[in-house]
C-alpha positions as CSV (number, residue, x, y, z in Angstrom):
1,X,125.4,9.3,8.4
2,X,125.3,7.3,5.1
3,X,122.0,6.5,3.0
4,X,121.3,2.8,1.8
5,X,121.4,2.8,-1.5
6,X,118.4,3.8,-3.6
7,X,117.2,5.9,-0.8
8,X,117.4,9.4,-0.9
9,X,116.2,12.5,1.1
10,X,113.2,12.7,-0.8
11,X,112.0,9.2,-0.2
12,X,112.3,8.4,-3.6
13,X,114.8,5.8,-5.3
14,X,115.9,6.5,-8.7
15,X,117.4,3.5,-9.7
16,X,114.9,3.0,-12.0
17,X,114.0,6.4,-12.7
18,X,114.7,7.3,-16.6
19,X,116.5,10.0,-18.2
20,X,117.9,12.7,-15.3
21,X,116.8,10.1,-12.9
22,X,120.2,8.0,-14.3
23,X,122.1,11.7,-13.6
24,X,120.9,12.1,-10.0
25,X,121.5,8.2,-8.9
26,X,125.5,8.7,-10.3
27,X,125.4,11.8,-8.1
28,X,124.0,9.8,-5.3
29,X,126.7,7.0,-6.0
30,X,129.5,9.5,-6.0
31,X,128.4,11.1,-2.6
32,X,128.3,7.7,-1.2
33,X,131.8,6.9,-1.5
34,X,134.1,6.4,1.1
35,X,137.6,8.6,1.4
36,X,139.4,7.8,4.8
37,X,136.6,6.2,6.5
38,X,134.3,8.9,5.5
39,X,131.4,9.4,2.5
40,X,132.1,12.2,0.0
41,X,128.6,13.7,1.6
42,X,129.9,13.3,5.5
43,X,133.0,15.5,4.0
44,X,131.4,17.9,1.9
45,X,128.7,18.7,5.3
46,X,132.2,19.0,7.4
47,X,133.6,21.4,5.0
48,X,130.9,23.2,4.7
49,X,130.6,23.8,8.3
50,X,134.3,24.5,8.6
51,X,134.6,27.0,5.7
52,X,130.8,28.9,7.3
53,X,131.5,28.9,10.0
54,X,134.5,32.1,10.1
55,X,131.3,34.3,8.0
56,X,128.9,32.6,10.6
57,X,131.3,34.2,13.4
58,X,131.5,37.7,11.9
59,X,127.7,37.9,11.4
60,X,127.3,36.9,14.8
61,X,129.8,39.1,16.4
62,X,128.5,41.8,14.3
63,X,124.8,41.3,15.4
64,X,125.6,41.0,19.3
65,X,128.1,43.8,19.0
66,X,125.5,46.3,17.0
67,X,122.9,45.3,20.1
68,X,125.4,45.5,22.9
69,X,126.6,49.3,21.5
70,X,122.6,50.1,21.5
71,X,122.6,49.1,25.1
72,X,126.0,50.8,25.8
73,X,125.2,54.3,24.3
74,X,123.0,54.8,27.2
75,X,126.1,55.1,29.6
76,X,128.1,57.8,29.4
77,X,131.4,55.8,30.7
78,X,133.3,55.2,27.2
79,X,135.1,52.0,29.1
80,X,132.0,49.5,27.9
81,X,132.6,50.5,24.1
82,X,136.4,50.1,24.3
83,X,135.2,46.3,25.8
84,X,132.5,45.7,23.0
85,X,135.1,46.3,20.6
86,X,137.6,44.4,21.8
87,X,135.6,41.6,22.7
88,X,134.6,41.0,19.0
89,X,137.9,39.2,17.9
90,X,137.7,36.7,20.5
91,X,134.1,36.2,20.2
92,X,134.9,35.7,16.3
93,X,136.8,33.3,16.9
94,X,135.1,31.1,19.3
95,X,132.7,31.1,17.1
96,X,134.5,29.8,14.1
97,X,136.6,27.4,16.4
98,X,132.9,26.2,17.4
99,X,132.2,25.9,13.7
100,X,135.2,23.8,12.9
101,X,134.7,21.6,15.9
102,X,130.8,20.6,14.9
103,X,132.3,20.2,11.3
104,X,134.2,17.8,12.3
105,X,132.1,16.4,14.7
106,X,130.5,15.0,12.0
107,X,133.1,12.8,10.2
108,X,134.2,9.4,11.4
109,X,137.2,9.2,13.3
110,X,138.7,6.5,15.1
111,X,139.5,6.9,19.0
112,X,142.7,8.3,18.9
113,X,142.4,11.4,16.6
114,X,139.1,12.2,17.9
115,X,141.0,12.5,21.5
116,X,143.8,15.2,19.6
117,X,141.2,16.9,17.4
118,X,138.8,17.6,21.0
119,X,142.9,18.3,22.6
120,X,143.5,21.0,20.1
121,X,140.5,23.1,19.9
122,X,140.6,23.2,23.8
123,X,143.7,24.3,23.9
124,X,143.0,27.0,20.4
125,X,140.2,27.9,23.0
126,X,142.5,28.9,25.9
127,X,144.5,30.9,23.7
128,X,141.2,32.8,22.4
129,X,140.5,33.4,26.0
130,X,143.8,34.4,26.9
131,X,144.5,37.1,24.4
132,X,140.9,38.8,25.4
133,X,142.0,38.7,29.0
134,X,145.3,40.5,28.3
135,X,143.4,42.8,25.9
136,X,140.5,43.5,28.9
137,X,143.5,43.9,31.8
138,X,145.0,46.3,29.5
139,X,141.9,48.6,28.6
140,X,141.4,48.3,32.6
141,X,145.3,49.4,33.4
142,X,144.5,52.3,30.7
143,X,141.6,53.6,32.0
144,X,142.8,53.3,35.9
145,X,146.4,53.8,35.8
146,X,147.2,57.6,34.3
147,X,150.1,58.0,32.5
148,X,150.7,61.2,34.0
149,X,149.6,63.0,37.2
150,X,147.5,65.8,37.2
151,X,149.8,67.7,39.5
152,X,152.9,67.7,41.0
153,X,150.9,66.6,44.6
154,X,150.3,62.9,43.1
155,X,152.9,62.6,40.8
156,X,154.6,60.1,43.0
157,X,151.0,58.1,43.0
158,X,151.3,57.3,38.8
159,X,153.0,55.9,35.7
160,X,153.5,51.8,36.4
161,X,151.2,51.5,33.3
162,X,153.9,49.9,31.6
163,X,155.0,47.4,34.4
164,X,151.7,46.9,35.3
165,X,150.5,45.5,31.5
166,X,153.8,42.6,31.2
167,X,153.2,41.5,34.4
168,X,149.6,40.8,33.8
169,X,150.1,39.7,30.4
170,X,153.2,37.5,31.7
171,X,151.1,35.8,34.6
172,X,148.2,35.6,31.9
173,X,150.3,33.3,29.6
174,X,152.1,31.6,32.1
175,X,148.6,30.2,33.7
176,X,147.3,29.4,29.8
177,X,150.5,27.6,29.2
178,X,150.1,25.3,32.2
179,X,146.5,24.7,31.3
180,X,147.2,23.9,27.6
181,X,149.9,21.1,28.7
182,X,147.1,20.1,31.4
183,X,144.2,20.1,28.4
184,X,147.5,18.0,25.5
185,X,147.6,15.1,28.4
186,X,150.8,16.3,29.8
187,X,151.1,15.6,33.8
188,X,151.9,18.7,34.9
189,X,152.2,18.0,38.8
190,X,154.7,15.7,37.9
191,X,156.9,17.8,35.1
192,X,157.0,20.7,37.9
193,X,158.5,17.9,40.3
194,X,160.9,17.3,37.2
195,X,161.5,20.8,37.1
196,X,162.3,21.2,40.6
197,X,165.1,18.6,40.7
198,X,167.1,21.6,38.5
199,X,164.9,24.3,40.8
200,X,168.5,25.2,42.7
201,X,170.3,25.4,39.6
202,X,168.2,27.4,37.9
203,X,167.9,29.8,41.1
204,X,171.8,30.2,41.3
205,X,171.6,30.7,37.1
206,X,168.8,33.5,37.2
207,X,169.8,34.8,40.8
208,X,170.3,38.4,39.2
209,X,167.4,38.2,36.9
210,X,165.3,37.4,40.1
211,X,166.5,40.1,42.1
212,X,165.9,42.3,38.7
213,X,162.0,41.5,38.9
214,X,161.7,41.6,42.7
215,X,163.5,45.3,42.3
216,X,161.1,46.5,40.1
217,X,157.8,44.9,42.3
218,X,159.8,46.8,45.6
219,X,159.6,50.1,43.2
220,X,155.7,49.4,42.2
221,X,155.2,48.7,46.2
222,X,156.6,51.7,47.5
223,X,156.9,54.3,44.5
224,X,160.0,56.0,45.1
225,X,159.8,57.6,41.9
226,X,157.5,57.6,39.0
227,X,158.2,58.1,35.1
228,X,159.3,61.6,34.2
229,X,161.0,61.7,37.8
230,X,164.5,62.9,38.1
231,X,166.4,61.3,40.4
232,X,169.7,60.7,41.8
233,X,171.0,56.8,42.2
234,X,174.3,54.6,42.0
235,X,176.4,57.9,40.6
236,X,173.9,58.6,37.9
237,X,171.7,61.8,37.8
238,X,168.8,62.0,35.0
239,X,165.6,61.5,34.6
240,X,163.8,58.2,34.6
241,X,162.0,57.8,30.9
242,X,161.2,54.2,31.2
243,X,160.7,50.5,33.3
244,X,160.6,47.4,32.7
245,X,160.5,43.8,34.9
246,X,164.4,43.5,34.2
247,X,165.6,47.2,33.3
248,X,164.8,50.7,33.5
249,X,166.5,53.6,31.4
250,X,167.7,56.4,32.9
251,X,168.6,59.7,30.6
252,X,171.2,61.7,32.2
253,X,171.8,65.6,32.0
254,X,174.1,65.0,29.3
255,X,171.4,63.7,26.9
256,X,173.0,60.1,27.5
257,X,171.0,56.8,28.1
258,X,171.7,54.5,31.2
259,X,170.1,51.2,31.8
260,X,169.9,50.6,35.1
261,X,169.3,46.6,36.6
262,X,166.1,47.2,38.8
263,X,168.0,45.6,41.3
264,X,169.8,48.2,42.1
265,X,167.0,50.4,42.6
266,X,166.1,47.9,46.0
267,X,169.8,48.5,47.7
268,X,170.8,51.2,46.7
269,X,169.6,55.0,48.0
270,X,167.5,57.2,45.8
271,X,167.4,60.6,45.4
272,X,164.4,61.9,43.9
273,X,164.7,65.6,42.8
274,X,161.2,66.0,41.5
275,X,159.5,65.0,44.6
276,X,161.6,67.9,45.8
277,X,159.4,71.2,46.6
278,X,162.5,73.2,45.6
279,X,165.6,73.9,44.7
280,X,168.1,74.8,47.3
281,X,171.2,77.4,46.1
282,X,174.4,78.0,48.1
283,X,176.7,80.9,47.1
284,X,179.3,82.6,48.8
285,X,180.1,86.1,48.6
286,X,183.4,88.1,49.8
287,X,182.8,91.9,49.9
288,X,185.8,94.2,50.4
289,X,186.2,95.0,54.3
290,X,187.0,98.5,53.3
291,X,183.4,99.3,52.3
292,X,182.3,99.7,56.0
293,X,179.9,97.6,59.3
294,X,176.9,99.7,57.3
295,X,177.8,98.6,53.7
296,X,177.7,94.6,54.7
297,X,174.6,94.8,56.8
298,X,173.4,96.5,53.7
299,X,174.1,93.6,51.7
300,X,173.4,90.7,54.0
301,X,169.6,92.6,53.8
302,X,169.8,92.3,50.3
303,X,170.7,89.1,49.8
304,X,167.4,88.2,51.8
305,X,164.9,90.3,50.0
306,X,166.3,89.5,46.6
307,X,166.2,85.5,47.6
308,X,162.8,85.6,48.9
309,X,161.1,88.1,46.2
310,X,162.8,87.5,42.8
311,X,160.1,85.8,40.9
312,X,161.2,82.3,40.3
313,X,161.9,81.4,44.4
314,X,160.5,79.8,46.3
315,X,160.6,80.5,50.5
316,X,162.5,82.2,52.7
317,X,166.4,83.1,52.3
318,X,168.9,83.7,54.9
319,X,171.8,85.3,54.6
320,X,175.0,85.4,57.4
321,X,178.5,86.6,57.7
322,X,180.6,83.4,57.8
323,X,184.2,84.0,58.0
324,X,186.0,87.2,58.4
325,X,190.1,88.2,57.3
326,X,191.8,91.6,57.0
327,X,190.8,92.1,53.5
328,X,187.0,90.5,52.7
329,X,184.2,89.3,54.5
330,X,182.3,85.5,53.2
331,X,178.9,86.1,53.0
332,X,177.3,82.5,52.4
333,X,173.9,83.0,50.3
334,X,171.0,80.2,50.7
335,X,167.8,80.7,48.4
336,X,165.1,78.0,46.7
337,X,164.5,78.1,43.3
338,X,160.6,76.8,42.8
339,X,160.1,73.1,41.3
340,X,158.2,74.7,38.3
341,X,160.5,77.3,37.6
342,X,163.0,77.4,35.0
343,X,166.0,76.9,37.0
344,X,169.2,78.5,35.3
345,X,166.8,81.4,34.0
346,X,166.1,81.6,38.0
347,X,169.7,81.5,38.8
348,X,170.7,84.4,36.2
349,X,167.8,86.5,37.6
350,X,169.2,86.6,41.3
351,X,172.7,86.7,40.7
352,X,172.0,89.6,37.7
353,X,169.7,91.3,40.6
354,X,172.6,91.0,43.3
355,X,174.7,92.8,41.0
356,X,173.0,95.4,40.2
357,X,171.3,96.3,43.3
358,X,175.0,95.8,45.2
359,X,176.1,98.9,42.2
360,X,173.3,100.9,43.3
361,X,174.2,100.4,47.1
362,X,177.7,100.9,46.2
363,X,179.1,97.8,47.6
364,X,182.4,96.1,46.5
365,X,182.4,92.5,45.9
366,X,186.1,91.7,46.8
């Protein structure tokens, strides 16, 4: 890429050109010498490629991004615009990486370096592609996996957004990891074989963490629960506010965080209260065997219109005399309180209601 001396782009020597002829030939001279193999000139071109070429990516990106969004604002989906947008970053890059790579394309290099330079922008490539990959799976995971149901019919069907995201992103890097050693020269067949020799070791090591992941892919398979769920497991009764691969958190009645190893959630039964139409309520009653046959048929009648009219339940109450002694009667008392009901303001409202209408009926509760 050098010029023989004399010779410039012009096709003019100035070796014996006077005046500002003298000026341009030093120039000339001073382009023409060699730093590390390489003219000043061959550098100079490299740089400039190198330093343009980050400006030559945004004007690019900003071109093919104002011409896709022309294009996009036809379709009334807003998925394509959240992809134009987040493909400009990558595409930014790639083009500057390109940039860089022709920059240097143009110096001398000897065999060796040439090999690491061509190494290291394919792997700076991977990377690139990587990230936009996660960032696409992600805008796909947002736009096709609700956060929360629209009703309490497919509750059960939502919310493994955040699941769903690290294990893509965790597969994602794990397959542009393996191609970057693949792209550096590493043998990768053989450093998995070198990996298995410890494989049993490292199985007995991570046995728990294993069965951690595998719990929460078993929850993801067969959605026992989503987010926002309360449920019942391993002694603990809360609600479940978020789930990881490893660990989910669980925040009890008492206002108190429990992480829970997903494992756990694979052997061990699960109670899910949400999922639950409603609320069943057991009471027992003992009315004085004084107030008469006519008073406690009274009251068992009661009990059943109050349990299945009250606002705030849900389906039909019984109502039956279970034991009898010299003094009371047990009346045992089974109502539903409705899922979307307030649940102790349900509670007060039948058990204030059985109290008064018993006064009005002039029954004694013993």
């Amino acid at each position: 890429m050098g010029l023989s001396p004399g010779l410039y782009p012009s096709g003019l020597s100035f070796s014996n050109a006077p005046g500002r002829g003298c000026g341009v030939g030093r120039i000339m001279e001073f382009l023409q010498i060699s730093i590390g193999g390489n003219q000043i000139q061959q550098w100079l071109y490299a740089l400039a490629f190198m330093g343009g070429g980050f400006l030559g990516g945004k004007l690019c990106t900003l071109i093919l991004s104002s011409v896709v969004k022309h294009i996009c604002r036809k379709t009334s989906s807003p998925l394509d615009d959240c992809m134009v947008k987040t493909a400009k970053r990558p595409l930014t890059w790639l083009i500057t990486i390109g940039s860089i790579t022709y920059g240097l394309s143009m110096l001398d290099m000897d065999e060796a370096p040439r090999l690491w330079v061509n190494r290291v922008v394919a792997s700076l490539i991977i990377v690139v592609l990587a990230r936009a990959l996660a960032a696409l799976l992600t805008i796909l995971i947002n736009r096709y996996v609700p956060v929360k149901a629209p009703g309490p019919l497919s509750k059960r069907e939502t919310d493994m957004q955040p699941l769903l995201k690290k294990l893509s992103s965790t597969l994602i890097w794990v397959i542009a990891g393996v191609c970057i050693l693949r792209t550096l020269g590493y043998n990768v067949s053989a450093l998995m074989a070198g990996l298995g020799l410890g494989g049993a070791a490292l199985a007995l090591a991570s046995k728990d963490t294993l069965s951690n992941c595998f719990g929460s892919i078993t929850v993801f398979v067969d959605r026992p629960f989503a987010i926002n769920d309360r449920i019942k497991i391993a002694g603990y009764d809360g609600v479940i506010t978020d789930m990881g691969i490893r660990t989910s958190r669980l925040r009890t009645l008492e206002n108190r965080t429990v992480i829970i190893p997903n494992s756990i959630f694979a052997s061990s039964p699960i109670e899910n209260i949400t999922a639950a139409p409603n609320t069943k309520v057991s009471q027992t009653l003992a009315i004085k065997t004084s107030s008469g046959l006519e008073k406690i048929e009274a009251a068992l009648a009661l009990l059943r219109e109050i349990g299945s009219t009250l606002e705030g339940t849900d389906g039909n109450s019984s109502a039956g005399l279970t034991a009898v002694s010299g003094n009371t009667c047990q009346i045992t008392f089974i109502f539903y309180i409705a899922q979307d009901a307030d649940y102790m303001a349900a509670l007060n409202a039948v058990n204030l209601a059985v109290l008064r209408r018993f006064e009005e009926a002039g029954i004694v509760l013993g």
